[in-house]
C-alpha positions as CSV (number, residue, x, y, z in Angstrom):
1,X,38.5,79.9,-5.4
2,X,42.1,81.1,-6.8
3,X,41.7,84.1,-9.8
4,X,44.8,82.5,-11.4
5,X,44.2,79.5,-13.4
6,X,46.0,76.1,-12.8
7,X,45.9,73.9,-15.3
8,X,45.8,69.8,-16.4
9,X,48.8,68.7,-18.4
10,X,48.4,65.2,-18.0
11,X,45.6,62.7,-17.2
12,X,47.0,59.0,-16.1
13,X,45.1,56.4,-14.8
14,X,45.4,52.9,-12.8
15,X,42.8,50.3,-12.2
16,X,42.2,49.0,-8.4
17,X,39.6,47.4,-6.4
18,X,36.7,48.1,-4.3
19,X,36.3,47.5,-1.0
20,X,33.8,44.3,-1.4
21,X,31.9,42.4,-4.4
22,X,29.6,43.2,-7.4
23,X,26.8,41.0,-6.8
24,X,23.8,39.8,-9.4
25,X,21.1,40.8,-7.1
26,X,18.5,39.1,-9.4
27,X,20.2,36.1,-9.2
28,X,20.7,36.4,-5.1
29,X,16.6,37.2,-5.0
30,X,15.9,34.0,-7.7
31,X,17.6,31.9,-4.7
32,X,21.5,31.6,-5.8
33,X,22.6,29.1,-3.3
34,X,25.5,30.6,-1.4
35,X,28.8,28.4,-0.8
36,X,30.9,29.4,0.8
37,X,31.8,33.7,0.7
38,X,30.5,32.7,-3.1
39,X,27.4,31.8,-4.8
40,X,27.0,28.5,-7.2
41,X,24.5,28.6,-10.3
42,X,24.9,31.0,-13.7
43,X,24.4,35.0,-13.1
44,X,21.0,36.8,-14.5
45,X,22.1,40.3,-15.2
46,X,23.5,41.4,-18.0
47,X,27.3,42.2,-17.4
48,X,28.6,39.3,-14.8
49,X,30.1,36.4,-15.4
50,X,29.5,35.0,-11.8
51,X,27.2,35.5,-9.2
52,X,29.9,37.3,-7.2
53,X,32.6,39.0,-8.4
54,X,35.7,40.7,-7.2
55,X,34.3,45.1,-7.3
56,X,36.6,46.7,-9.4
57,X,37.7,50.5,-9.5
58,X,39.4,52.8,-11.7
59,X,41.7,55.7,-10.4
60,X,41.8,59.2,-12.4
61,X,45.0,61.2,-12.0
62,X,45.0,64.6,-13.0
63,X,48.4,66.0,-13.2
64,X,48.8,69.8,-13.0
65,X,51.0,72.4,-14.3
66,X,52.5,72.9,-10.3
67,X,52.9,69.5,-9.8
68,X,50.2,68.7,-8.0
69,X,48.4,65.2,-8.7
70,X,44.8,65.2,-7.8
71,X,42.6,61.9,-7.5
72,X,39.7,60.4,-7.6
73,X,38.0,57.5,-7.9
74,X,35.7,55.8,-10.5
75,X,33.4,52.9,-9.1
76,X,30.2,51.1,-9.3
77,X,28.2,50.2,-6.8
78,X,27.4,46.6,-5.3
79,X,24.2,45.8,-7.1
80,X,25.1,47.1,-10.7
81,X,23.2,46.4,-13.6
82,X,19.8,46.4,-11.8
83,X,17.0,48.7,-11.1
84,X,17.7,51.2,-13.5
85,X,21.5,51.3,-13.1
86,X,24.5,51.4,-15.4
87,X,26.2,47.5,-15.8
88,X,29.4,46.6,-14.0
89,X,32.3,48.5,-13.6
90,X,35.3,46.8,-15.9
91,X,38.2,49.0,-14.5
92,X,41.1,47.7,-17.0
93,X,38.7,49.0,-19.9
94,X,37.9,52.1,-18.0
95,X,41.5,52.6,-17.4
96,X,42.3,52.8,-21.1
97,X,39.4,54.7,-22.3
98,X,40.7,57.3,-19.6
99,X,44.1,57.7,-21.2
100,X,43.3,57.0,-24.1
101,X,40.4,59.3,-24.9
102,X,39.6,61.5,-22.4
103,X,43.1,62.8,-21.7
104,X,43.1,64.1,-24.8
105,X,40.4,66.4,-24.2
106,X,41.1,67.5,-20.4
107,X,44.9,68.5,-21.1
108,X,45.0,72.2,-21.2
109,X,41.8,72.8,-18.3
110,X,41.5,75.7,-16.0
111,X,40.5,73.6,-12.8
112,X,40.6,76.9,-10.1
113,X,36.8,76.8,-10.3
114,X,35.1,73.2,-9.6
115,X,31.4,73.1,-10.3
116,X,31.9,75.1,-13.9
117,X,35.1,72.1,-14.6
118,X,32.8,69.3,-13.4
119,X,29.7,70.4,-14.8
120,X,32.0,70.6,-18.6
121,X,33.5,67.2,-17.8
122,X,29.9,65.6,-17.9
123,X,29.2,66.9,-21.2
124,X,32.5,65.8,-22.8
125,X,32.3,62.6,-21.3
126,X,28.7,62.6,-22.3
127,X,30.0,62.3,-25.9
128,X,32.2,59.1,-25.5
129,X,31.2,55.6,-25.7
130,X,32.3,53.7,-22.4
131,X,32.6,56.6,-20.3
132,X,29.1,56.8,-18.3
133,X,28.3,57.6,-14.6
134,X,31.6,55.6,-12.6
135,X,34.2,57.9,-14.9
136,X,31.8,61.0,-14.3
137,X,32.2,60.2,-10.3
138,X,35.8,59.5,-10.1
139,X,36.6,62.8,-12.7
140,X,34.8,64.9,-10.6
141,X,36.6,64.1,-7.5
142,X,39.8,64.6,-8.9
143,X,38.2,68.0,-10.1
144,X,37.2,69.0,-6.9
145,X,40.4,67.4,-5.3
146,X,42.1,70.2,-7.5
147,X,40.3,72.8,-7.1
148,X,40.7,72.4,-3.0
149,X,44.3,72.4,-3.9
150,X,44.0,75.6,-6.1
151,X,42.4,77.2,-3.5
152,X,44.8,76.8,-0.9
153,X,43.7,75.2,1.7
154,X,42.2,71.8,0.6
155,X,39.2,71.5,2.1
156,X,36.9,70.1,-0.6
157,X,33.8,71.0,1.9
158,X,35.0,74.4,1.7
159,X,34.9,74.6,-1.7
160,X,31.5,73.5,-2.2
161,X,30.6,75.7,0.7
162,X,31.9,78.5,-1.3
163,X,31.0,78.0,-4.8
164,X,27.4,76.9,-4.0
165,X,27.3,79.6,-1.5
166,X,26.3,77.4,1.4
167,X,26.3,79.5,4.8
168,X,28.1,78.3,8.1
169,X,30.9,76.3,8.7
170,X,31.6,72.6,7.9
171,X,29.0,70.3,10.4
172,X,29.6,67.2,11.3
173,X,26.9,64.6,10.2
174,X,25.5,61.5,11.9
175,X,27.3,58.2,10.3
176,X,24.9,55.1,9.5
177,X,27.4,51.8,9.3
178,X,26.2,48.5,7.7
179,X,26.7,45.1,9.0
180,X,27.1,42.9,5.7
181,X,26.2,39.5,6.8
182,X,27.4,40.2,10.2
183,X,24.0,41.0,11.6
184,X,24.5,40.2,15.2
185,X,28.3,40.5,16.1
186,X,28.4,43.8,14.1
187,X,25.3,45.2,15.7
188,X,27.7,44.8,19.1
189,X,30.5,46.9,17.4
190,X,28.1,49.6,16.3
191,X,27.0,50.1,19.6
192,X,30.1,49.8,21.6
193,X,31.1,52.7,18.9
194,X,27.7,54.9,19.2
195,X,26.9,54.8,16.1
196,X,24.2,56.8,15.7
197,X,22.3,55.1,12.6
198,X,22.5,51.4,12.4
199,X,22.6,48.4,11.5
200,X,21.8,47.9,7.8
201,X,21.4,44.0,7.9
202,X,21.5,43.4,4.5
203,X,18.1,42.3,4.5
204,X,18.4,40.4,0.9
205,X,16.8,37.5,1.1
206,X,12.9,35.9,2.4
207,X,14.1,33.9,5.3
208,X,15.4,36.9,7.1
209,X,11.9,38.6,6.8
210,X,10.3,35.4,7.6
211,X,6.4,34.7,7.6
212,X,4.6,37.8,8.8
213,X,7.8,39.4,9.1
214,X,8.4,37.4,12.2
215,X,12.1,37.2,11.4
216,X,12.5,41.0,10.9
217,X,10.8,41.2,14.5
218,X,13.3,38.7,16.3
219,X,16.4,40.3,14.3
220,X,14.9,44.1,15.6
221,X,14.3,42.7,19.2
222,X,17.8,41.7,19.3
223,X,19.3,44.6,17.7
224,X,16.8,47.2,21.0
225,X,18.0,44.4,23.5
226,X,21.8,44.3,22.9
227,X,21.6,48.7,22.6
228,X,20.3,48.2,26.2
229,X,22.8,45.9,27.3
230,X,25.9,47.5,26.5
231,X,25.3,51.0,25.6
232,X,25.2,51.7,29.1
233,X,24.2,55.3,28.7
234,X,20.3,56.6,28.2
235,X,21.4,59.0,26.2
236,X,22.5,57.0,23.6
237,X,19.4,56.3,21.5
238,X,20.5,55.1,18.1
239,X,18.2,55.2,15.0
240,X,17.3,51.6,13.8
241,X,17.6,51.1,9.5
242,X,17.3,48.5,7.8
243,X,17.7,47.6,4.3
244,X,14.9,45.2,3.4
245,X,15.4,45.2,-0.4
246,X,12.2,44.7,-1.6
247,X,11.9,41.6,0.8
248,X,9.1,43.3,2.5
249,X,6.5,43.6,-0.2
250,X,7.6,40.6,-1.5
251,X,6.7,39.1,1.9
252,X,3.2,40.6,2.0
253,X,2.5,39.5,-1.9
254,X,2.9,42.8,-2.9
255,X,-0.2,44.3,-1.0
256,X,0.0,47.9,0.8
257,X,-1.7,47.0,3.6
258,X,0.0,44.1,4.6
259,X,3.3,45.5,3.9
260,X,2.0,48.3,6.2
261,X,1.3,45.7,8.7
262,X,4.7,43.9,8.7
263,X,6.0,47.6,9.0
264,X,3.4,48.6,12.0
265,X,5.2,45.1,13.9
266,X,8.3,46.3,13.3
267,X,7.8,49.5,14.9
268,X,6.5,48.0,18.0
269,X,9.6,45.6,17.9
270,X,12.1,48.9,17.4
271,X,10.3,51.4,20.7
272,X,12.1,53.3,22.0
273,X,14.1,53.7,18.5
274,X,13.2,56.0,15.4
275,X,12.3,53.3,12.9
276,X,13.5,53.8,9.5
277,X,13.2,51.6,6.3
278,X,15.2,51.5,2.9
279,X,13.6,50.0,0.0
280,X,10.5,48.2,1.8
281,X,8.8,47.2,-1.8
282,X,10.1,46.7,-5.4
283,X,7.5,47.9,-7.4
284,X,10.1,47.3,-10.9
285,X,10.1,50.5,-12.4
286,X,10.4,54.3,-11.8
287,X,7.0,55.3,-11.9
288,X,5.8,52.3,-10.1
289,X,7.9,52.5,-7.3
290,X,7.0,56.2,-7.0
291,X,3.1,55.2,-6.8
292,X,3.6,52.4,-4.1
293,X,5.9,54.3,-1.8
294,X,3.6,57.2,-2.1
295,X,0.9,54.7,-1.4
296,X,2.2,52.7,1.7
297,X,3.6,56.4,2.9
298,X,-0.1,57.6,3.0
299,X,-1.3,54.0,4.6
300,X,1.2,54.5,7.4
301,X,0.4,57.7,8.0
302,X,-3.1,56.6,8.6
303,X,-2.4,54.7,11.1
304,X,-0.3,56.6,13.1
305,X,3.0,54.8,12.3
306,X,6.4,57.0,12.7
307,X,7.8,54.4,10.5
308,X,10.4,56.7,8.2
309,X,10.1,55.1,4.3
310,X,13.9,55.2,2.5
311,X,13.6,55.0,-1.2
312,X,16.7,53.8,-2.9
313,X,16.1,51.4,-5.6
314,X,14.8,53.0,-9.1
315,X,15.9,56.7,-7.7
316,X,19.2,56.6,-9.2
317,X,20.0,59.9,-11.3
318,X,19.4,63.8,-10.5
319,X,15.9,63.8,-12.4
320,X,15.3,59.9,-10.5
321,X,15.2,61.5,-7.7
322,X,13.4,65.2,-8.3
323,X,10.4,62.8,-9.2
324,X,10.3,61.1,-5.8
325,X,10.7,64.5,-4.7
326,X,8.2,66.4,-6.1
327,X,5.8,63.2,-5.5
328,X,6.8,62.9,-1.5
329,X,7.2,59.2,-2.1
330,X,9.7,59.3,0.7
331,X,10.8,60.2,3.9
332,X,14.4,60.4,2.7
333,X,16.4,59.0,-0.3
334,X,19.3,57.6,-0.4
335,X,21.7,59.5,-2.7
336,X,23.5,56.7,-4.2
337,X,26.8,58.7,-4.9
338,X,28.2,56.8,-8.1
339,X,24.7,56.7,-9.5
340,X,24.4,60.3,-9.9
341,X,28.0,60.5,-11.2
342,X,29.7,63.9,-11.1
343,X,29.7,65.3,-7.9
344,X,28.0,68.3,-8.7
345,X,24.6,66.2,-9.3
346,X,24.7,65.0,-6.4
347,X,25.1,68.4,-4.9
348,X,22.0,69.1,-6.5
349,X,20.4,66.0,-5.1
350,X,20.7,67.1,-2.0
351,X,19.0,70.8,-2.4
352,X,16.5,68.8,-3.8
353,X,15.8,66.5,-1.1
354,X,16.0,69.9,1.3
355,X,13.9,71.7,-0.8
356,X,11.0,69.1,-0.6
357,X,11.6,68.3,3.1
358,X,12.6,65.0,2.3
359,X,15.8,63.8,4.5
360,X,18.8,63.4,2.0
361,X,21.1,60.4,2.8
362,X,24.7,60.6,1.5
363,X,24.8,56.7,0.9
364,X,26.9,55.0,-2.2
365,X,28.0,51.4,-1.8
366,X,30.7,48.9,0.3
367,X,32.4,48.4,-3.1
368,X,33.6,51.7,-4.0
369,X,37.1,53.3,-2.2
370,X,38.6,55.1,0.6
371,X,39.2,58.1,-1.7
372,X,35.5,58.0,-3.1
373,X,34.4,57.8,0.3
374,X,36.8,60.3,1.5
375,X,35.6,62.9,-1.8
376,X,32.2,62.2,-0.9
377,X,31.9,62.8,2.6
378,X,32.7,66.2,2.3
379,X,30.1,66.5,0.2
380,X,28.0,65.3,3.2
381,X,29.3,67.9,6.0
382,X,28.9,71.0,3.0
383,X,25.2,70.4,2.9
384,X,23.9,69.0,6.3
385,X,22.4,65.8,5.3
386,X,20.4,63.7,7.5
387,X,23.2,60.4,8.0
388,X,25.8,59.6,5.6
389,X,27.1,56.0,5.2
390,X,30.0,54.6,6.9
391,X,31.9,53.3,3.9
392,X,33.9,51.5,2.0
393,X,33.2,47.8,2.9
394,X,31.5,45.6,5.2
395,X,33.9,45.5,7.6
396,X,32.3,48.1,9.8
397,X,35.9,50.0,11.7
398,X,37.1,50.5,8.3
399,X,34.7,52.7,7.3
400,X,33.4,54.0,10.1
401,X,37.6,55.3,10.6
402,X,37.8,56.4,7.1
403,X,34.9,58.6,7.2
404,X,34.8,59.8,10.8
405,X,38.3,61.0,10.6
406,X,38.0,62.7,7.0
407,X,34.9,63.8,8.7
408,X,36.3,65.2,12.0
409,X,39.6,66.8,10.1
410,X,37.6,68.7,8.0
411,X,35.5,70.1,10.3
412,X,38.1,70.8,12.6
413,X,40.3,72.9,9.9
414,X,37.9,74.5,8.8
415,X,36.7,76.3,11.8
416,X,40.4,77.1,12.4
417,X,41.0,78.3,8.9
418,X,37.4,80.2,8.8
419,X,38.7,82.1,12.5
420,X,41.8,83.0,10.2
421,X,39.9,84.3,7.7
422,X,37.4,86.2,9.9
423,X,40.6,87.8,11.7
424,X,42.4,88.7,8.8
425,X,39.0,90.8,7.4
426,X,38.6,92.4,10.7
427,X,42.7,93.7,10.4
428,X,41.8,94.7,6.7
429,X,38.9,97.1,7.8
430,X,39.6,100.6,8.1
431,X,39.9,101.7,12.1
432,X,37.9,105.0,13.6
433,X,39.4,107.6,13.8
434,X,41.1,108.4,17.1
435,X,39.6,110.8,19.2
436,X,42.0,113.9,20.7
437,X,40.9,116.3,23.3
């Protein structure tokens, strides 16, 4: 962190888009019929005007006194407007609420020290209507953007490493890449890649669980058979997770046990592969959800099972997920990065899940950005999470590139940068004295 301040003389900002759709999940689940890449019938959730709609985001551009311009990005994530989350992003709105009254009160800002700029930025956008969790997110990555750059060496890792006081270098992460509707070609590319988490499935509506969960069994005996095929390499043993949205529970009628069932069949379809589960039940609250993952957690355990529970819906915000936490409703939770907003929640997110031996999963959503995937992946190798998501998109290579090379750059300058620090300490120490006859 630099000693001499830098500071914010101007705040601009642009509107863009996000690398996919915001989509009325409750409308999807009611049985939207799909035509085309688009859905027919009138949206559910408060916020849409369609079904599907184009994801919107918001860029913040924080101008400083040196001429630097840092960035970040402000988005939503896919699924707005449900299970506790804020609605959809508008960006043109966002855009002008930026400029119009938050510039205002950032011009003038020491940004040299990140977490103390980011943690202030909360409050003050805090007090301004129209300004929730997507500005928080996209502010604090231009904050910590900045603060990199103050530093010297721009390594946002680095400065998380250092301000948080995180030991060790920068570690690369294992990547988990999602298929979108591409269940089965894309399964192919995540293999021929080695991924090491995959596939996703977007698991979103009944059919693809099927009666008994006998489509989630086909769909996981394809995914083991196709790993063998073309992996070509033992050693290549790839987690298997799947997003099941609820679709699950809603399959077994809501009951543990047979959820637990349809789980225990999966396992046997997924052997040899770590089996791991986001969102198996919808339980429609907070608290709810809490007491049924808890629940089918202890029923699987019972049995043996080594299926790994991801909770993800209703644990959306810092205090979301201390509660799943502190309850051990989970296995690991997906941190759902523009949920928690500033950067520095999530942060704390992830101590949390570490603290409580849960696995902490850098996630966030196909429709945010290359920058916000970029910000947030260093985020990912400063803390040692369990997988981080391959993002933005569906496309698969796009993300997978974006974040594997951000990814492999940091790491790679900063053990190059941290040898040049180490050297320079060892020149600045005073020598022995020389020994004469």
């Amino acid at each position: 962190m630099s000693s001499t301040p830098l500071r914010i003389v101007d705040v601009v900002a642009s509107t863009g888009l996000g690398a996919f759709f915001f989509d009325d999940q409750q409308a999807i689940k009611s049985g939207a019929v799909r035509d085309g890449n688009a859905y027919t019938g009138a949206p559910l959730t408060p916020g849409y005007t369609a079904i599907r709609e184009t994801a919107e985001a918001a860029s913040i551009m924080l101008i400083l006194e040196d001429g630097y311009v840092a960035v970040g990005d402000c988005a939503s994530v896919q699924y707005s407007g449900v299970g506790g989350r804020e609605p959809r992003l508008h960006a043109a709105a966002l855009a002008a609420r930026i400029e119009t009254r938050l510039a205002p009160a950032l011009t003038g800002w020491d940004i040299t020290s990140f977490r103390s700029a980011s943690v202030k930025a909360e409050t003050v956008l805090a007090s301004q209507d129209g300004l929730g969790r997507a500005a928080a997110y996209g502010l604090s990555q231009a904050l910590l953007d900045a603060a990199s750059h103050a530093a010297g060496h721009h390594i946002m890792g680095r400065v998380i490493k250092d301000e948080w006081q995180l030991p060790g270098p920068l570690t690369p992460v294992p990547l988990y890449a999602q298929t979108g509707e591409d269940r089965h070609a894309g399964v192919d590319t995540m293999v021929l890649k080695r991924v090491p988490v995959l596939p996703h499935g977007l698991i979103n509506t009944a059919d693809l669980v099927g009666h008994d969960g006998d489509a989630l069994v086909e769909y996981i005996g394809y995914i083991r058979d196709r790993i063998a095929h073309l992996a070509g390499d033992p050693g290549y043993l790839p987690v298997i997770h799947l997003d099941v949205y609820g679709m699950v529970g809603a399959a077994a009628g809501g009951s543990i046990a047979a959820t637990a069932d349809i789980l225990g069949r999966l396992e046997d379809a997924a052997g040899p592969h770590q089996l791991r589960i986001e969102h198996p039940l919808d339980a429609g609250s907070r608290d709810a959800q809490i007491t049924a993952l808890g629940a089918l957690r202890s029923e699987l355990a019972a049995r043996g099972s080594q299926v790994q529970i991801i909770a993800d819906e209703w644990a959306n915000t810092l205090q979301d997920i201390q509660a799943f936490a502190d309850a051990q409703a989970a296995d690991l939770i997906q941190i759902k990065t523009p949920d928690l907003g500033a950067i520095h929640n999530i942060v704390a997110a992830v101590a949390t899940c570490h603290a409580a031996s849960i696995g902490p999963v850098i996630g966030g959503t196909c429709a945010e950005t290359d920058r916000s995937a970029r910000a947030t992946t260093h985020i990912g190798i400063a803390t040692g999470v369990t997988q981080m998501l391959a993002k933005p998109g569906m496309g698969i290579n796009e993300g997978l590139t974006i974040v594997t090379n951000e990814m492999n750059r940091a790491v790679r300058l900063d053990q190059r940068l941290m040898a040049h620090r180490a050297a320079d300490n060892e020149d600045t120490q005073p020598q022995p004295a020389e020994m004469t006859p």
